[in-house]
N, C-alpha and C positions, 0 to 999 in steps of 0.2 A: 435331543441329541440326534444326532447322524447317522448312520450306520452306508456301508456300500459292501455289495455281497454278487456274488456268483446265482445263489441259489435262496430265497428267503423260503424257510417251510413254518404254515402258518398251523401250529397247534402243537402242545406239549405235548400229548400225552403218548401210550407206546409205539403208536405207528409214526409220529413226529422223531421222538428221539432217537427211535432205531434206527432211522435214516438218517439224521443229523449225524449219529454216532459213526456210521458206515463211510455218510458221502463228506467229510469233512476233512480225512484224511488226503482228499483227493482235491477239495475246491475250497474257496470261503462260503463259508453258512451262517446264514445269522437264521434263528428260531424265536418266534414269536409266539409266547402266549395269552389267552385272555386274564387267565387267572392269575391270583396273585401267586399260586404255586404251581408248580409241575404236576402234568397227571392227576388234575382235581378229580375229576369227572370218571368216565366210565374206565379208563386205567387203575384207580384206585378200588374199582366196586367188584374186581372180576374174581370169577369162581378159582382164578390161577390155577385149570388143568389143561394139560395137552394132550387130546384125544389125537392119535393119528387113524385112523376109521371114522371120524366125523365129518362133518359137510361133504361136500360138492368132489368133483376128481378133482377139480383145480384148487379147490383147499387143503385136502387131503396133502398133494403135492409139494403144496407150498408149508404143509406142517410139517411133511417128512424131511424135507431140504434144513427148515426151523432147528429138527432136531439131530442134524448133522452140524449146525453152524453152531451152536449153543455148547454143547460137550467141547467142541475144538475150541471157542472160547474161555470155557472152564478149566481147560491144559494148559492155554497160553497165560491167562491172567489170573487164576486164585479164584475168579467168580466163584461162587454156588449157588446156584439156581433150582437145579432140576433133581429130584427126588422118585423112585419110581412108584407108583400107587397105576393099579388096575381100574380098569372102567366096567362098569358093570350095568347090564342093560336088559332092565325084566319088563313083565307086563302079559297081558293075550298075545297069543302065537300071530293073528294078524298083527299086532301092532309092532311087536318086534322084531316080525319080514320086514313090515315098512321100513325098519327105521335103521336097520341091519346092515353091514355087507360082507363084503369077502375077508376081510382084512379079520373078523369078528369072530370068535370060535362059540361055536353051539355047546349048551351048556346040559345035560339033563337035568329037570327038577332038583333034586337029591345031590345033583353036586351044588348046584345055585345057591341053596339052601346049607351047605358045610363052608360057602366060602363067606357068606352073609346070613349066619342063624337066625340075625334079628329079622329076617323079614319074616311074614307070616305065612304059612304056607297056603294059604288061601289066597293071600295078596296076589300072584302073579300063578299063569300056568307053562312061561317059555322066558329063555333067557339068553344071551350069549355077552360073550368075555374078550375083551379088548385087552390084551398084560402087556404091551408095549406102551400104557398111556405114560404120565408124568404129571406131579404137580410142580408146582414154579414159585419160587419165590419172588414175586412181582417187584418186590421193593427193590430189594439187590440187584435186577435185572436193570431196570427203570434207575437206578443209581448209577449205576456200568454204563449204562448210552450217553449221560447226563455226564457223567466224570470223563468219559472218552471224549465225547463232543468238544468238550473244554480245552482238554490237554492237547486236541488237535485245533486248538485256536478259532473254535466257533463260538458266534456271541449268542446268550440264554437270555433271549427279554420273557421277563413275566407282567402280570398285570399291563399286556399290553394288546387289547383286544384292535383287530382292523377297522379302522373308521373308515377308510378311504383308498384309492388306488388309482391311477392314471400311468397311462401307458407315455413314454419317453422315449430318446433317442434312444436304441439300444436295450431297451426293459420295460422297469416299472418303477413308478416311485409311490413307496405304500407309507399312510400315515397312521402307525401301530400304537393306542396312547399318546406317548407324549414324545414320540420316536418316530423317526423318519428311516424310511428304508429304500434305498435304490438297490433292484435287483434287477437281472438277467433275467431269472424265472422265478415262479411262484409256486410253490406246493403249498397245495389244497389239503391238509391233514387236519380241520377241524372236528371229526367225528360229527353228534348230533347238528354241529352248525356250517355241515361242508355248504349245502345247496344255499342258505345264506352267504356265505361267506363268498360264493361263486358268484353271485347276483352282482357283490359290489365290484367285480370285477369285469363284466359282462357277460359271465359266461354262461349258458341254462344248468337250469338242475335238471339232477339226476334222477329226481322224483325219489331221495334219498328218506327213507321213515324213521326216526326214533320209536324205539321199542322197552316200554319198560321191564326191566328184570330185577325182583326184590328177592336180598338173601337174607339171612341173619345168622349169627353165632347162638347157641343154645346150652344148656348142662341139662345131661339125661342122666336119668340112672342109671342106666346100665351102659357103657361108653364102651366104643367102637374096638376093637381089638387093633394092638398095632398092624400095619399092610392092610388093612380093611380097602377095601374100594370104593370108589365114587359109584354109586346107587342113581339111575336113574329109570324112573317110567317112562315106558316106552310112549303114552298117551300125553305125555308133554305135561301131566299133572305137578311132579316136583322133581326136586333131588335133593342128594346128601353126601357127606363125603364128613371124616373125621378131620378134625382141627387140635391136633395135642389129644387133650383130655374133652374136649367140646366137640360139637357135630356144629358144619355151615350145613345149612337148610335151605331151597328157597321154590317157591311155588311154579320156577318157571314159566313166570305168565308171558305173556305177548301181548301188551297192550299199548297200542299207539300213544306218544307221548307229543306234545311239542318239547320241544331242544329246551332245556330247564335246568336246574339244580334239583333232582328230582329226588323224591321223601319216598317213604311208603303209605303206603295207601293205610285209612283205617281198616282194619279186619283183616288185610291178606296175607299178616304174620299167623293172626290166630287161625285163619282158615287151611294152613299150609302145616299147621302144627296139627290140629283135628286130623287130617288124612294119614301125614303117617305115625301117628298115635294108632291109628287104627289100621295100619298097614303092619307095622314093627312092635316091639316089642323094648323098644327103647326107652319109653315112657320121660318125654319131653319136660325139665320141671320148670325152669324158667328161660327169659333170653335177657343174654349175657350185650349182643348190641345187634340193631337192623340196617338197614340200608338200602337203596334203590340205586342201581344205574343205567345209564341208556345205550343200548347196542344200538349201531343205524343199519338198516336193512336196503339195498335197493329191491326192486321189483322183480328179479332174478335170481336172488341169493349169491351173485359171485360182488366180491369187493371191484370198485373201479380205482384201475391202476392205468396213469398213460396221460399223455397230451393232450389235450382239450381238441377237441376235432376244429374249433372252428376261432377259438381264441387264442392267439399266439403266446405262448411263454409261460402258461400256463396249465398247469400240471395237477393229474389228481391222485390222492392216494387218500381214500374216503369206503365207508360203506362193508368197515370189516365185519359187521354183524355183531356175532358172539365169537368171531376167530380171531379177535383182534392180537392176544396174546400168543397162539399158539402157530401163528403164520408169520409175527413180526418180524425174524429175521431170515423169511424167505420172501417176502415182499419187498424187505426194505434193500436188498438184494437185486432184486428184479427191480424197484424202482429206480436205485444208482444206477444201473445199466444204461436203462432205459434215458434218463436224466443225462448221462455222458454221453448220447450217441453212440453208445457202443453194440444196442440191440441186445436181444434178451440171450443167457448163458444155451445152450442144447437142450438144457435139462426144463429148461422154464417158457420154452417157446410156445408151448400148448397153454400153459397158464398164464401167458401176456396174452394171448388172444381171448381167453376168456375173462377177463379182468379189462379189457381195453374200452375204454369212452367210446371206441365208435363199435364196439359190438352192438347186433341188434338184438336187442334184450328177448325178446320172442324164439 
């Protein structure tokens, strides 16, 4: 089948759809996935919190703007997404400068310890408190861009990975499975498989990394009180955060992946249960399900948002890391802008230059 479109955005998952959702009330959209479903991959695996005190200033930014656009969505449509839960960030005093900022309140010991009993008090000697964080119901969220997208007459191909691409009078004309697509422009939203997916276009990579990150659900004995917070070491060892009556767990690793359907590794469930077995006092009894996803990292930690410096019409929105869910809709935002020729809002002009293809990563 045929498709003809404004803007073709190549990848389901949340930085795909949040745009699609955004820029379709505006253009025609057609959305191509590889898989046979939406948000297979790293949209389905995420920790769903929004720290506003995490990443980069230009993440930061783009999560504050997130959680201005998210509430005003949940007044206009019924959504419910966002939930308030705190962040919580212990470990050695150096480790928790490092990892700290302004945005973050200093905690003493003694109160650390009344807002999270379970830790141990040996486990950590410094800590501070993020209470403006959020958890998110990803599904609802990712259902809302997917139902918006629709109702503003954008076409959803699944099980349609990019074989091919040749540039035309006026565009491209992309052969997605078993589908044809003539577009204007391209958006590059494949996550782990942007820098491929750019190849088949001509365009260079961005020297983009897949990163693995394994969680799992658990049942402890002693279960998390309600408002508990998200628990992380400052040493990049793990975290944790309640689920209901369950705790998600995950070792936080950082280990280069190729672009995959990616599993957990033998051991790095048990080895992430050992630590805070012996950090807490939760006493971990079994796991309930595991999982791995892949965040893509560039070489700078800022996502890349923007025009291709050197290939026409094509467009990238790639490289969210692990902010993929909590920047969604201030990137996808700044990407319609960007996308309409209308240049970045005041507010986003600092973080379109930090996010742009032709920054120099250095």
């Amino acid at each position: 089948m045929s498709h003809s479109c404004d803007v073709l955005i190549i990848g389901g998952g949340i930085a795909g759809l949040s745009l699609a959702s955004m820029l379709s009330a505006e253009t025609k959209v057609v959305l191509a996935e590889a898989e046979p479903t939406l948000a297979y991959h790293t949209s389905s695996r995420s920790a769903r919190q929004l720290v506003p005190s995490h990443g980069p200033a230009a993440v930061r930014e783009l999560t504050a703007r997130t959680l201005e656009i998210l509430p005003a969505l949940e007044c206009q449509s019924g959504l419910r997404c966002l939930a308030p839960a705190s962040f919580l960030l212990v470990g050695d005093e150096e480790s928790v400068r490092a990892h700290a900022n302004e945005l973050m309140e200093s905690l003493s010991h003694a109160q650390a310890g009344e807002i999270s009993p379970e830790l141990k008090p040996e486990s950590f000697s410094a800590a501070r408190l993020d209470r403006h964080s959020f958890t998110l119901d990803a599904d609802a969220l990712i259902e809302f861009h997917r139902a918006t997208a629709a109702a503003n007459g954008a076409v959803i191909l699944t099980g349609a990975p990019v074989r091919s691409a040749r540039k035309n009078f006026g565009g491209w004309r992309v052969d997605a499975g078993t589908e044809t697509i003539e577009a204007a422009t391209v958006v590059n939203a494949a996550g782990a498989w942007a820098d491929p997916v750019a190849g088949i276009f001509g365009a260079a990579p961005h020297g983009l990394v897949p990163y693995r990150r394994t969680a799992a659900l658990v049942e402890v004995e002693r279960p998390l009180a309600p408002g508990h917070p998200m628990v992380v070491m400052a040493d990049g060892s793990f975290y944790y955060r309640p689920e209901g009556s369950q705790v998600l767990i995950s070792p936080s690793e950082t280990v280069a992946s190729p672009a995959e359907d990616a599993k957990p590794h033998p051991g790095d469930i048990e080895a992430v249960i050992a630590l805070i077995d012996a950090a807490t006092t939760m006493r971990i009894r079994s796991v309930a399900r595991s999982w791995t996803g892949l965040r893509t990292e560039p070489a700078d930690g800022h996502p890349v948002v923007g025009f291709d410096g050197v290939v026409e019409g094509f467009f990238w929105l790639a490289g969210q890391d692990g902010y993929g869910f909590q920047t969604s809709s201030g990137i996808a935002e700044l990407a319609a802008a960007l996308l309409l020729r209308r240049g970045p809002a005041a507010w986003s002009a600092s973080a379109a230059a930090a996010l742009s293809p032709l920054r120099n990563p250095a």
